[in-house]
Short mmCIF file of the C-alpha atoms (twelve columns), coordinates in Angstrom:
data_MODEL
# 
_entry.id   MODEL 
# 
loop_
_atom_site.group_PDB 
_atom_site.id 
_atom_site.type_symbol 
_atom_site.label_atom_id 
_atom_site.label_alt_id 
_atom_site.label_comp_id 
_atom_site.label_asym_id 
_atom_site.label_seq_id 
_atom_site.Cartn_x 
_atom_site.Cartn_y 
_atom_site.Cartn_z 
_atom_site.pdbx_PDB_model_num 
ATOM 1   C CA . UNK A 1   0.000   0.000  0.000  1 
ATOM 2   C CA . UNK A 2   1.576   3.544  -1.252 1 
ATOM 3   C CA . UNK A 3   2.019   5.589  2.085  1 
ATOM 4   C CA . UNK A 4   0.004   8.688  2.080  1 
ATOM 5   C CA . UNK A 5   2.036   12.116 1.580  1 
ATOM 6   C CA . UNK A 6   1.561   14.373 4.920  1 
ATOM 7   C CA . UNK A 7   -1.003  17.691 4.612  1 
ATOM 8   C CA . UNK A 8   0.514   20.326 2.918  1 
ATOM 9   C CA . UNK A 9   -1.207  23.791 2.301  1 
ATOM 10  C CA . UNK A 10  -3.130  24.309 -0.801 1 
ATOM 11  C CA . UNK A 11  -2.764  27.127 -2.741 1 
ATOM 12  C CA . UNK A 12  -4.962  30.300 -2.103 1 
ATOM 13  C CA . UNK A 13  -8.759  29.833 -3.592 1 
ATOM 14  C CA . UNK A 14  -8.020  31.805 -6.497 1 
ATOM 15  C CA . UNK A 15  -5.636  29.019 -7.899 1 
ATOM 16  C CA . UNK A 16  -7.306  25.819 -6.629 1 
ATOM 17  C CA . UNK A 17  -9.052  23.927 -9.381 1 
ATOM 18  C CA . UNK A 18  -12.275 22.439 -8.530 1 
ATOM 19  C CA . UNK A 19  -11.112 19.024 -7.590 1 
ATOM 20  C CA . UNK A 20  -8.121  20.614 -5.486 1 
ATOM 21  C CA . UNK A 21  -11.228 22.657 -3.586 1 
ATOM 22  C CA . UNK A 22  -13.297 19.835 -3.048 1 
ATOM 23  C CA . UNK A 23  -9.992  18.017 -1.528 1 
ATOM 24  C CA . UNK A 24  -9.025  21.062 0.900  1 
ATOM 25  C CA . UNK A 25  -12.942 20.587 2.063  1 
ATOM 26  C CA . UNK A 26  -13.025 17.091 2.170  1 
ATOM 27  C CA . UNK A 27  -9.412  17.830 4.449  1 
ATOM 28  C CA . UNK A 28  -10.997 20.648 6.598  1 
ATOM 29  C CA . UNK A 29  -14.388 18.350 7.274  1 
ATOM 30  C CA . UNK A 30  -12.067 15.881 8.377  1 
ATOM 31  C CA . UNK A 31  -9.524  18.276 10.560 1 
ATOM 32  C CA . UNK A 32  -13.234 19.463 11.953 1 
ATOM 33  C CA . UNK A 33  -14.408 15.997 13.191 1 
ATOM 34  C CA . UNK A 34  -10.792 14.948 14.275 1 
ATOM 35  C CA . UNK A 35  -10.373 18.145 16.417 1 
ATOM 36  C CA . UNK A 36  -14.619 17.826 17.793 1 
ATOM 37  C CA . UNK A 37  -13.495 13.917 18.756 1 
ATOM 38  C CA . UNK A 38  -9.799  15.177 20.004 1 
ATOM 39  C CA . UNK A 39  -12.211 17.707 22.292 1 
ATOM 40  C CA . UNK A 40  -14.668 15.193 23.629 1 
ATOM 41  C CA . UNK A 41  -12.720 11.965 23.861 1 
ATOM 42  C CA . UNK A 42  -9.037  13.281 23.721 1 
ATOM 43  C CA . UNK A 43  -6.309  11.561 21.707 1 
ATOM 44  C CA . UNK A 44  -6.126  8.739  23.493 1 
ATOM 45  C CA . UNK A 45  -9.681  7.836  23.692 1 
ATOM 46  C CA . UNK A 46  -10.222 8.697  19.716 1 
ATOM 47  C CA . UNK A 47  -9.304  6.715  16.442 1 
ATOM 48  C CA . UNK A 48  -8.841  7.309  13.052 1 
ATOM 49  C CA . UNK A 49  -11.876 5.254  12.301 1 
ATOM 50  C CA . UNK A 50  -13.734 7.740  14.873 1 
ATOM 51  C CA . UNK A 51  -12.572 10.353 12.796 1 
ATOM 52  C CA . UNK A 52  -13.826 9.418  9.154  1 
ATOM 53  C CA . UNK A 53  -17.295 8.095  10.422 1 
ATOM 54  C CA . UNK A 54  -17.759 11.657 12.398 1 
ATOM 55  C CA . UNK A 55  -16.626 13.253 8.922  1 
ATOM 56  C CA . UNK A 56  -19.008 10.996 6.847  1 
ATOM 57  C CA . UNK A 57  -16.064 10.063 4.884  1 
ATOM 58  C CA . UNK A 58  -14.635 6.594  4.655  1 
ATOM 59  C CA . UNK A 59  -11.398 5.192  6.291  1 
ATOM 60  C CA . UNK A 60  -9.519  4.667  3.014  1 
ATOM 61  C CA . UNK A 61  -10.535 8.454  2.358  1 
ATOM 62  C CA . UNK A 62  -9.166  9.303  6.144  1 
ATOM 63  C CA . UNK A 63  -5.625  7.436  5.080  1 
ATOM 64  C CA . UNK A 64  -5.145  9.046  1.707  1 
ATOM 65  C CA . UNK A 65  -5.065  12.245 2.834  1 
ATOM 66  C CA . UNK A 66  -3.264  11.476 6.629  1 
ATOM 67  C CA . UNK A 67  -0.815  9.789  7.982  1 
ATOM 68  C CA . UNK A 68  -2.383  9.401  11.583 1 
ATOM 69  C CA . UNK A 69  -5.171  10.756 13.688 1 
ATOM 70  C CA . UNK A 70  -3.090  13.549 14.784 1 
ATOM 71  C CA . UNK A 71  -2.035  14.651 11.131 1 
ATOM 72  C CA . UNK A 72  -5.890  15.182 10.700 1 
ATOM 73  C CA . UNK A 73  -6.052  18.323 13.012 1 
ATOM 74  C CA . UNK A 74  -3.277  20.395 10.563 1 
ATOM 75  C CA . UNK A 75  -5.767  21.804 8.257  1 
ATOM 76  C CA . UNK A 76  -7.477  23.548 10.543 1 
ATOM 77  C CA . UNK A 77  -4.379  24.393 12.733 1 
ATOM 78  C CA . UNK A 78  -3.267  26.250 9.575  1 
ATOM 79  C CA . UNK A 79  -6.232  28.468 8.549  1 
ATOM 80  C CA . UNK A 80  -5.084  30.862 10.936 1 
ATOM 81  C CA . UNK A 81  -1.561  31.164 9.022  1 
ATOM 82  C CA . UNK A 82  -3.389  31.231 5.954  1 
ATOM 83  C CA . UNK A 83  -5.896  33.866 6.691  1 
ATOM 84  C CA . UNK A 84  -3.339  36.475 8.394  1 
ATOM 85  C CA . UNK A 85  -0.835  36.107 5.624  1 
ATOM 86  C CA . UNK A 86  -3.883  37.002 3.663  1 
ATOM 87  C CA . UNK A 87  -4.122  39.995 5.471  1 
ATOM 88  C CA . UNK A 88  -0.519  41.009 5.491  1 
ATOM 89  C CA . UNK A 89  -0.402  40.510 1.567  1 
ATOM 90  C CA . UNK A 90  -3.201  43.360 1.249  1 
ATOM 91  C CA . UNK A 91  -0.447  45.958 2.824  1 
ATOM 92  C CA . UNK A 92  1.154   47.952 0.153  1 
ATOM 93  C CA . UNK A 93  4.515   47.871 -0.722 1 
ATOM 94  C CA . UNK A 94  6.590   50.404 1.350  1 
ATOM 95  C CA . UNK A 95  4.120   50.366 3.644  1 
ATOM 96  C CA . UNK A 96  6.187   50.227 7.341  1 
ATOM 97  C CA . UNK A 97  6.578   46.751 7.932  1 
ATOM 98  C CA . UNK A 98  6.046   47.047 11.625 1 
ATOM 99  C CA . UNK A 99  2.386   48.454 11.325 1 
ATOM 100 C CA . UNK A 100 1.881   45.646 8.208  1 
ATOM 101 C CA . UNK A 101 2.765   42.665 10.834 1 
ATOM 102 C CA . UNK A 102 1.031   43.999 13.842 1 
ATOM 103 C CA . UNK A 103 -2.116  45.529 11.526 1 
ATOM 104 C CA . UNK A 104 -2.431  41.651 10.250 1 
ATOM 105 C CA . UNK A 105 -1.407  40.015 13.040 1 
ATOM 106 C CA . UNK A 106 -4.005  42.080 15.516 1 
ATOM 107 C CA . UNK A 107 -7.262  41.418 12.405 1 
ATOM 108 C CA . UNK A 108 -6.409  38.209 12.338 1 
ATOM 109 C CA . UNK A 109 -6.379  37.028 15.550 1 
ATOM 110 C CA . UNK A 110 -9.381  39.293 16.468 1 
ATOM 111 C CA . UNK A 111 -11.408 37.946 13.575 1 
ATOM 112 C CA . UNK A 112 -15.008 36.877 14.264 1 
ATOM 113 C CA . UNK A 113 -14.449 33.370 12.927 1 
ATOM 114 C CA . UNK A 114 -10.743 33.031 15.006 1 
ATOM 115 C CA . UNK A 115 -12.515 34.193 18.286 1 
ATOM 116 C CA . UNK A 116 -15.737 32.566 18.149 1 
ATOM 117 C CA . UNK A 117 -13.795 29.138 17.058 1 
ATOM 118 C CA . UNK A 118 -10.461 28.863 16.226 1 
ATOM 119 C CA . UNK A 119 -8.718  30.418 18.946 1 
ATOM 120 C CA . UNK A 120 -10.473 27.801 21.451 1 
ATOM 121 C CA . UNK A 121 -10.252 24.481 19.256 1 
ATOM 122 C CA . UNK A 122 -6.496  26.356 19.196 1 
ATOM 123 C CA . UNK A 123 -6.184  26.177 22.784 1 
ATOM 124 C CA . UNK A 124 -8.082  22.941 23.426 1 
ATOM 125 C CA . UNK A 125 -5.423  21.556 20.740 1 
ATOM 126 C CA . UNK A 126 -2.196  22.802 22.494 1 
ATOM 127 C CA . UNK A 127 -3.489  21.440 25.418 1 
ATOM 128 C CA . UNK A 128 -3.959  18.384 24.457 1 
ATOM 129 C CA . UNK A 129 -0.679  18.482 22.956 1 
ATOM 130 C CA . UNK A 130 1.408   18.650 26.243 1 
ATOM 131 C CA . UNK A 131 0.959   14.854 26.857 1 
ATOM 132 C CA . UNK A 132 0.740   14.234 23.145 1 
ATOM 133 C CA . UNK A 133 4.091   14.063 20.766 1 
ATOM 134 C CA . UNK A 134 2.977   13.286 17.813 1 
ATOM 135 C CA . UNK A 135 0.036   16.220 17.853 1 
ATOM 136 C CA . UNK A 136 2.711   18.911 19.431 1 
ATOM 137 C CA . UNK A 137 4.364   17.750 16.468 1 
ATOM 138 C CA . UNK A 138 1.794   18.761 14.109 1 
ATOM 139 C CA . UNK A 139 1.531   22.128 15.753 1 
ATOM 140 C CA . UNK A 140 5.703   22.533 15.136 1 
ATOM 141 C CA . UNK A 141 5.038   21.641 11.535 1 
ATOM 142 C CA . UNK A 142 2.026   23.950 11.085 1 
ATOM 143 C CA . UNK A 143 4.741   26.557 12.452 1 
ATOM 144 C CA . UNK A 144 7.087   25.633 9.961  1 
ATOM 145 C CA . UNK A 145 4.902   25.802 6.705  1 
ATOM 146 C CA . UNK A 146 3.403   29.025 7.644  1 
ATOM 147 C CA . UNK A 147 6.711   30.832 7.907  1 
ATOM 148 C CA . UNK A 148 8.050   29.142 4.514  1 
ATOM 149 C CA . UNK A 149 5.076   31.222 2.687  1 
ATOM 150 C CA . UNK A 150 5.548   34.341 4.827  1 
ATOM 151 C CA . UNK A 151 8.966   34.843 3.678  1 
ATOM 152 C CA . UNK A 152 7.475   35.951 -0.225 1 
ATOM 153 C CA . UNK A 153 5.224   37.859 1.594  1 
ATOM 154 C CA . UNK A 154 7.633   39.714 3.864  1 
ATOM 155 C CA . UNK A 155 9.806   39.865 0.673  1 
ATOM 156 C CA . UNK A 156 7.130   41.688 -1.370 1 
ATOM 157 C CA . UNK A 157 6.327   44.707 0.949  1 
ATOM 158 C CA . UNK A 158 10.215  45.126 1.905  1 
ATOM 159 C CA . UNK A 159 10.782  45.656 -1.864 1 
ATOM 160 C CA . UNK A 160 13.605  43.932 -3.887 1 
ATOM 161 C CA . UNK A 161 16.443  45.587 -2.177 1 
ATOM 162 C CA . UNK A 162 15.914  43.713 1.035  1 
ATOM 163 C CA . UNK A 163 18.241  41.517 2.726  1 
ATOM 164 C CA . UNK A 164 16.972  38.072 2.013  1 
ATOM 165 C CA . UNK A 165 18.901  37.427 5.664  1 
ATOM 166 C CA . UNK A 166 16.808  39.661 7.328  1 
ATOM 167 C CA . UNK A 167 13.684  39.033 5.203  1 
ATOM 168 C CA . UNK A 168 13.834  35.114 6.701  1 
ATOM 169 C CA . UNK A 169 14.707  36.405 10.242 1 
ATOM 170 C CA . UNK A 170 11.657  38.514 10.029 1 
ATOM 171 C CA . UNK A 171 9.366   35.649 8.868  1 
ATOM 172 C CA . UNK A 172 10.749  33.214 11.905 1 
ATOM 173 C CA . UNK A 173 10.549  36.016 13.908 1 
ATOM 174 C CA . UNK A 174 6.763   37.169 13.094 1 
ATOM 175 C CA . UNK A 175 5.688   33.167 13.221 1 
ATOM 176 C CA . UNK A 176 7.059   32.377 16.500 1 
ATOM 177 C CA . UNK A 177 5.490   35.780 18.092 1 
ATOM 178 C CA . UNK A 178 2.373   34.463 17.344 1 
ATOM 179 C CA . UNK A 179 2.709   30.480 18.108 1 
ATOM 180 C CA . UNK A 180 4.489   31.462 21.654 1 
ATOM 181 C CA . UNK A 181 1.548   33.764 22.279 1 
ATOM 182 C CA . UNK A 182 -1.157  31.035 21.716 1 
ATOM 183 C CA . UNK A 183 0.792   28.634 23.458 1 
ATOM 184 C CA . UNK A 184 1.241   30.983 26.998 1 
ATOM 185 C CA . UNK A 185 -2.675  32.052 26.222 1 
ATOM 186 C CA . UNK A 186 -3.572  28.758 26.020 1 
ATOM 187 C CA . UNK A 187 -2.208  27.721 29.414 1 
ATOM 188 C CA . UNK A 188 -4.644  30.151 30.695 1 
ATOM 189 C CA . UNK A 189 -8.563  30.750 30.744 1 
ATOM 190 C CA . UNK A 190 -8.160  34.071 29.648 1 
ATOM 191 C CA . UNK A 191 -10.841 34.917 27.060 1 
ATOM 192 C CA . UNK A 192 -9.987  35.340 23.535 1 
ATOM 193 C CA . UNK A 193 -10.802 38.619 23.615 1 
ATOM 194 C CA . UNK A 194 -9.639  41.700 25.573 1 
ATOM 195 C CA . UNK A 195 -6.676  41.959 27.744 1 
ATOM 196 C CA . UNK A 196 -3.815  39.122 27.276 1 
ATOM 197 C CA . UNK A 197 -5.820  37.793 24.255 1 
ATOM 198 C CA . UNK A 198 -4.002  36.354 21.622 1 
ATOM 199 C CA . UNK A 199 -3.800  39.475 19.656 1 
ATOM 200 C CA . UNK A 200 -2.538  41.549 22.402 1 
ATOM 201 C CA . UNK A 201 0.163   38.892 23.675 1 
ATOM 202 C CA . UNK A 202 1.081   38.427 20.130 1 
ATOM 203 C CA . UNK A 203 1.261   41.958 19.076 1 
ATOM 204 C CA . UNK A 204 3.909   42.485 22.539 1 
ATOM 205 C CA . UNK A 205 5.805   39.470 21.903 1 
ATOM 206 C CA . UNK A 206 6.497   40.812 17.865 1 
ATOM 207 C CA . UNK A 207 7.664   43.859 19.074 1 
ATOM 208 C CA . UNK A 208 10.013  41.972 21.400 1 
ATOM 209 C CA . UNK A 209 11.073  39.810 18.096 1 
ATOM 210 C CA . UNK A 210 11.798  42.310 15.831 1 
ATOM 211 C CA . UNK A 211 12.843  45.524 18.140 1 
ATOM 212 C CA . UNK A 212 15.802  47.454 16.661 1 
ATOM 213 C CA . UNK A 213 16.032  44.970 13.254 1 
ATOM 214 C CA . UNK A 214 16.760  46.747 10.221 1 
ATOM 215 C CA . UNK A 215 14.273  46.034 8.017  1 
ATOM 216 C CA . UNK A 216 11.728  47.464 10.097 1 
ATOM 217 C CA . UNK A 217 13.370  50.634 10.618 1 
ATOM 218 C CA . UNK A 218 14.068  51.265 7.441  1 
ATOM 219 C CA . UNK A 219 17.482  51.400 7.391  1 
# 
């Protein structure tokens, strides 16, 4: 039997074919019932069968687009990449790179969609995660992607006389300021919204980051 490639983000909608949109749905549906199950039942006490008959899909389906149960949560672990990467791409070139990341960064996070259910499948995720490898794993992975695509979009608002150096130092930079501020948020209660949300926590921790680096100031 041909082992089945790990999740990988799909292009944006705009370049997706019809059967490559019907797959990132049939992925998301699945990420959807893995991370519901993951919530009720936790890892442990949840299967990759579980998983496709709570997605309506069946197991074969599950395996040709995952690895393992835990794989099944990335899709929806990554739409938060995805959409604030969206959001940074709408800043115009030469527009200050520090108000870009933290304009993006702060929508995205305060997004009616993240806070009413993202940011808590987020948390419930990373929570699980602490007693779970192979799903913290995932989450490190998730990380990884989304920086890999931010470094074009970084690259496109600094203008082609950037430091490619600094370019990729900014991308690690902005991605880690906002996993490390979901991952201290999510140790907590605190709600989504307000003071020490995510957007606040991750808006401090990118100024931390980046503070004094060149390509934000211009120099």
């Amino acid at each position: 039997m041909r082992s089945p490639r790990p999740y990988s983000p799909l292009p944006g909608p705009g370049a997706q074919s019809l059967t490559e949109r019907r797959k990132a749905a049939t992925q998301l549906d699945i990420a959807r019932a893995a991370c519901a199950l993951f919530a009720e039942h936790g890892p442990d006490g949840t299967t990759a069968e579980d998983i496709a008959h709570r997605a309506g899909v069946a197991l074969r389906t599950f395996y040709r687009y995952f690895r393992n149960k835990q794989e099944a949560v990335a899709p929806l672990l990554a739409t938060g990449g995805d959409t604030w990467r969206a959001l940074l791409a709408e800043e115009h070139p030469g527009t200050p790179l520090a108000e870009a990341l933290e304009r993006a960064v702060t929508r995205s996070l305060s997004d009616p969609t993240a806070v009413g259910e993202g940011l808590e499948v987020t948390r419930g995720l990373l929570r699980a995660s602490a007693t779970d490898p192979a799903l913290r794993a995932v989450w490190y992975r998730v990380n990884q992607d989304s920086e890999e695509h931010l470094v074009p979009v970084i690259a496109r608002l600094a203008g082609p006389a950037a430091d490619p150096l600094a370019v990729r130092l900014l991308a690690a930079a902005a991605t880690d300021a906002i996993r490390v501020s979901l991952e201290v948020w999510s140790e907590t209660d605190t709600p989504p919204t307000g003071p020490d949300s995510p957007a606040q926590l991750a808006v401090r921790s990118l100024r931390e980051l980046t503070r004094g680096m060149d390509i934000l100031s211009g120099r």
